[in-house]
C-alpha positions in Angstrom: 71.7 110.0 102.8 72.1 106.2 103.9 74.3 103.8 102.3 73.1 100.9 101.1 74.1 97.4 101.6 75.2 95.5 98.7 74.3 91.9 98.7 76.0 89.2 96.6 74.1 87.6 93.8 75.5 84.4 92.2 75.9 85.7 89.3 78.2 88.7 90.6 80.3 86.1 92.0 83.6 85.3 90.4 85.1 81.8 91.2 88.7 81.1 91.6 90.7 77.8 91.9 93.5 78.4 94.2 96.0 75.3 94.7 97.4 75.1 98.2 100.0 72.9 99.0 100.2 71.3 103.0 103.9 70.3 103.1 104.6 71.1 106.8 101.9 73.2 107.8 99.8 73.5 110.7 96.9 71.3 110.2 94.5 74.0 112.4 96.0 77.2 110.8 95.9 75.4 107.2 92.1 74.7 107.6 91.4 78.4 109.5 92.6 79.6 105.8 91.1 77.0 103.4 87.9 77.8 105.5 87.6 81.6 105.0 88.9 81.0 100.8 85.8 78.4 100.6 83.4 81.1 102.2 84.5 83.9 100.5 85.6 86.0 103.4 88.7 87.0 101.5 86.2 89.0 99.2 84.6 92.5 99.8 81.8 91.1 98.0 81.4 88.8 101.2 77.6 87.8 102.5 76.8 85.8 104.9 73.9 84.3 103.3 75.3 83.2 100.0 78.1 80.7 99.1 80.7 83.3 97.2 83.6 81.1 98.0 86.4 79.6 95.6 87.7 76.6 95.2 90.0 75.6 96.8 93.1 72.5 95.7 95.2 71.4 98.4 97.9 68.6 97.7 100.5 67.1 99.7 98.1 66.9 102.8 99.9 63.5 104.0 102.3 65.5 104.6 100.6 68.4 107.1 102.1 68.7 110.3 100.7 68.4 113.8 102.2 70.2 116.9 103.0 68.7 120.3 102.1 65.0 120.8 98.7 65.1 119.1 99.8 62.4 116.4 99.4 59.8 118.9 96.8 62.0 121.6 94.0 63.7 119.4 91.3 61.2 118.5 89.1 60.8 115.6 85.3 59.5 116.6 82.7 57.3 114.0 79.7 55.8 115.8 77.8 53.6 113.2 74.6 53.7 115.8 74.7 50.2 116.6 75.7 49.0 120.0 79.4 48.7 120.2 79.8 50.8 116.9 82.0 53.1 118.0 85.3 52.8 115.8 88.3 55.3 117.0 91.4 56.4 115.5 94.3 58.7 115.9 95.8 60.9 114.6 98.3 59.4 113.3 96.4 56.5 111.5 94.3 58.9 110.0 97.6 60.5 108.7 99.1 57.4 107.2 95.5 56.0 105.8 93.1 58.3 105.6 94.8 62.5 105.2 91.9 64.0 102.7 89.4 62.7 105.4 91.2 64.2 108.3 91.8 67.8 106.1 88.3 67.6 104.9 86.9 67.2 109.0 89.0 69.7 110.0 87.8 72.6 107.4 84.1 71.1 107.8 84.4 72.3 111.8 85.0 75.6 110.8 82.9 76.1 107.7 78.9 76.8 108.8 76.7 73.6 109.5 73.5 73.2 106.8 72.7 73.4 103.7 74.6 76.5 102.6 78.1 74.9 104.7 77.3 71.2 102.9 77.1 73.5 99.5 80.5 75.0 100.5 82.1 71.9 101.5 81.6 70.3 98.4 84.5 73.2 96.5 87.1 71.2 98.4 89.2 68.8 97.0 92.2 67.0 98.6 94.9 65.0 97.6 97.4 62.7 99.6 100.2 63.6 97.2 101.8 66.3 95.0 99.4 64.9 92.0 96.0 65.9 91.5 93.7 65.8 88.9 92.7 69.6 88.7 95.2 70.7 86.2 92.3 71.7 83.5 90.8 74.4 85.7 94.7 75.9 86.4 94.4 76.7 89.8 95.9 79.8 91.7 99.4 78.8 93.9 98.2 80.3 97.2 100.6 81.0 99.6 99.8 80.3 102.9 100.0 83.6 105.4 101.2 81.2 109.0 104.2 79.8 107.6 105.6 76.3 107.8 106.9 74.5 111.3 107.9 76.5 114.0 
């Protein structure tokens, strides 16, 4: 007798909000873990195939922390496609002006590219501060499993 494979069907799925706070964490390890709650990989239900992911709330990202000398080393890359339209920043300006775009790239690398990762994506939503406007859906606290600064 063979098992058989179970595969997900939207409608099985059960969405969660989790709210995940970034005060002094690893920006890398932070995203490793938003990453696998957005794809579902948390979930026995996981398929690869289908978006069974929650959502996922994360606040206080101005506040994420970045080891070694990567706030003034680690560049962020925009090329408009015109000549000369390469604009660069680091780390630390994306930090200061920019931290839901810097969370949001870093959790895009390690979700999958096309339309299912783009469909993924789109169940994150960060916030600079402690306040966020997701109070209606009552998100989850989620602890995070790496722990703060070393």
């Amino acid at each position: 007798m063979q098992r058989q494979t179970t595969i997900a069907k939207n409608k099985d799925i059960k969405r969660t909000w989790y709210l995940v706070d970034a005060k002094d964490q690893p920006l890398g390890r932070l995203a490793s873990e938003i990453a696998i709650l957005i794809m579902g990989k948390n979930k026995a239900i996981y398929t690869p195939n289908t978006d069974c992911g929650d959502y996922v709330v994360v606040i206080n990202a101005k506040h994420v922390a970045l080891s070694g000398n990567k706030i003034h080393n680690k560049k962020y890359y925009n090329v408009s496609g015109f000549a000369g339209g390469l604009r660069t920043r680091t780390a630390g300006e994306m930090l200061e002006h920019y931290p839901e775009e810097m969370m949001t790239r870093a959790v895009w690398g390690m979700i999958p590219k096309g339309p299912l990762g783009r469909q993924m994506i789109k169940k994150l939503f960060v916030f600079p501060e402690e306040k966020h406007d997701k109070e209606a859906q009552k998100p989850v606290k989620y602890e995070v499993k790496y722990g703060g600064k070393r």
